[in-house]
N, C-alpha and C positions, 0 to 999 in steps of 0.2 A: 142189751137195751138199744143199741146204736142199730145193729140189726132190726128192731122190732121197726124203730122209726123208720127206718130205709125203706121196709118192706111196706111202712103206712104212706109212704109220699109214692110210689110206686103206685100203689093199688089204687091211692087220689087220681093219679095219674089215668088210670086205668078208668076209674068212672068216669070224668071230664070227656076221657075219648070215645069210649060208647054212647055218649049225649048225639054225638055228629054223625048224622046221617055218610059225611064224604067229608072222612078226618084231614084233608089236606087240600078242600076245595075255596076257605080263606084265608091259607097261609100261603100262595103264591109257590107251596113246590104241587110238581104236578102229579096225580095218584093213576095212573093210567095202567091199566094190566097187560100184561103180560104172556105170550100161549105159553112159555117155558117156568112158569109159577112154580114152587114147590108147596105143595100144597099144604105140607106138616106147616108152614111158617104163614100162610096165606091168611088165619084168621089172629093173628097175633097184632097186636098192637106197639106202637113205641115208647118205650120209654121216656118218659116227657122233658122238658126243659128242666126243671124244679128236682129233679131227681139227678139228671147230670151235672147240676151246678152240688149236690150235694156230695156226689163221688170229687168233684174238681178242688173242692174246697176242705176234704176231709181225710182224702188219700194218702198214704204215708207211704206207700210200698204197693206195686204193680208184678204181677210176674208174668210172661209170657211162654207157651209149653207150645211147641210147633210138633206136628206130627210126624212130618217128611223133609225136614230140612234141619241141618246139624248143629241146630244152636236153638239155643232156648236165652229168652232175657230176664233180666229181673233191674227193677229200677228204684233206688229212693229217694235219687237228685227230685229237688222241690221242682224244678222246670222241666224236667224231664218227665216227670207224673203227670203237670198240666197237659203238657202235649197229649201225652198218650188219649188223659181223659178227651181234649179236645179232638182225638179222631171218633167223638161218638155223635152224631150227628143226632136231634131230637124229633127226627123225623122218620116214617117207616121209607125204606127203599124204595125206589120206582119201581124196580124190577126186583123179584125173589128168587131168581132161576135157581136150577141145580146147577150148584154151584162147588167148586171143592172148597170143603172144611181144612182149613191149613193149623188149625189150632184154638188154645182157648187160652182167653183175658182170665186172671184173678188180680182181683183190687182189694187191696188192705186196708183197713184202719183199725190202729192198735194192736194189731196182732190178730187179727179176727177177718176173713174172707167176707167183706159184704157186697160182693157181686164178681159173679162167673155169666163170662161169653163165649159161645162159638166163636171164631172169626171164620170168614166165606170170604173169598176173594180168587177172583179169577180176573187179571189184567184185561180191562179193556172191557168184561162180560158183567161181572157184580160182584159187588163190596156191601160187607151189611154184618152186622152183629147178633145174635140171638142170645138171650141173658135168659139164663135157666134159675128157677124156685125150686128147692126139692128137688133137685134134679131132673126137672123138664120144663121143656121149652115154654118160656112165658113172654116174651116180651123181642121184638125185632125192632133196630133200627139201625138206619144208613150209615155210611161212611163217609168223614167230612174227605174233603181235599187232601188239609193235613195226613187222615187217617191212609188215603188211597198211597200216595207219595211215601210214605213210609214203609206199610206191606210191600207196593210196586217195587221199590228199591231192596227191602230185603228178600224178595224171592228173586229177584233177579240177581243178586251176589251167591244168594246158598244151594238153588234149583239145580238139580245137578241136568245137564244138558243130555 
């Protein structure tokens, strides 16, 4: 049931953004392209405000699964879940480049996965999340501050040189 809703504020999400001609031309972040775009993520939209405050507020359990680096996380500290959520920025990335995939988000509540993400992150290049339905790519958005400072720090501890 918590599923079904998640995937109904999402998909609200989803119409609101298609309404706008240039989804980020009155919220002051800037939408400018990119020649290095990855195209698979180019016509994706973000997951909206309304739907991250629902993972931040509902979350009980985070796991984190890194592909090339020798540690994997899992979190159920109450403050340590907010963070995490708040590396999800509710806004699409300025840039989508190809980028390395370092890993995927799963977010818990109650015992049940209601939301899996890519993580992309290449220091200094782009940070951006892509949140799969059925397993395929539905949804892209940015990386706050918080979110960069965390990846940035742990690729540079595990990255083997």
């Amino acid at each position: 049931m918590k599923n079904l809703i998640f995937l109904l504020l999402i998909s609200c999400g989803m119409l609101c953004c298609k309404e706008k001609a240039n989804p980020g031309a009155d919220s002051g972040h800037p939408t400018s392209a990119v020649s290095t775009v990855n195209p698979d993520f180019q016509n994706l939209y973000p997951i909206n405000a309304d739907s991250i405050y629902h993972l931040y507020t509902h979350v009980d359990f985070i796991d984190f699964i890194f592909y090339d680096l020798p540690v994997s996380i899992s979190a159920n500290d109450v403050n340590s879940l907010k963070r995490h959520i708040q590396a999800i920025d509710d806004v699409k990335p300025v840039s989508i480049d190809r980028c390395a995939l370092i890993g995927r988000m799963f977010v818990h509540v109650k015992g049940q996965i209601i939301a899996e993400a890519d993580i992309y992150v290449e220091p200094t290049k782009c940070y951006y999340f892509v949140f799969h339905t059925n397993d395929k790519p539905s949804y892209v958005n940015g990386m706050t501050m918080t979110g960069r400072m965390f990846f940035d720090g742990l690729l540079q501890r595990y990255r083997k040189s």
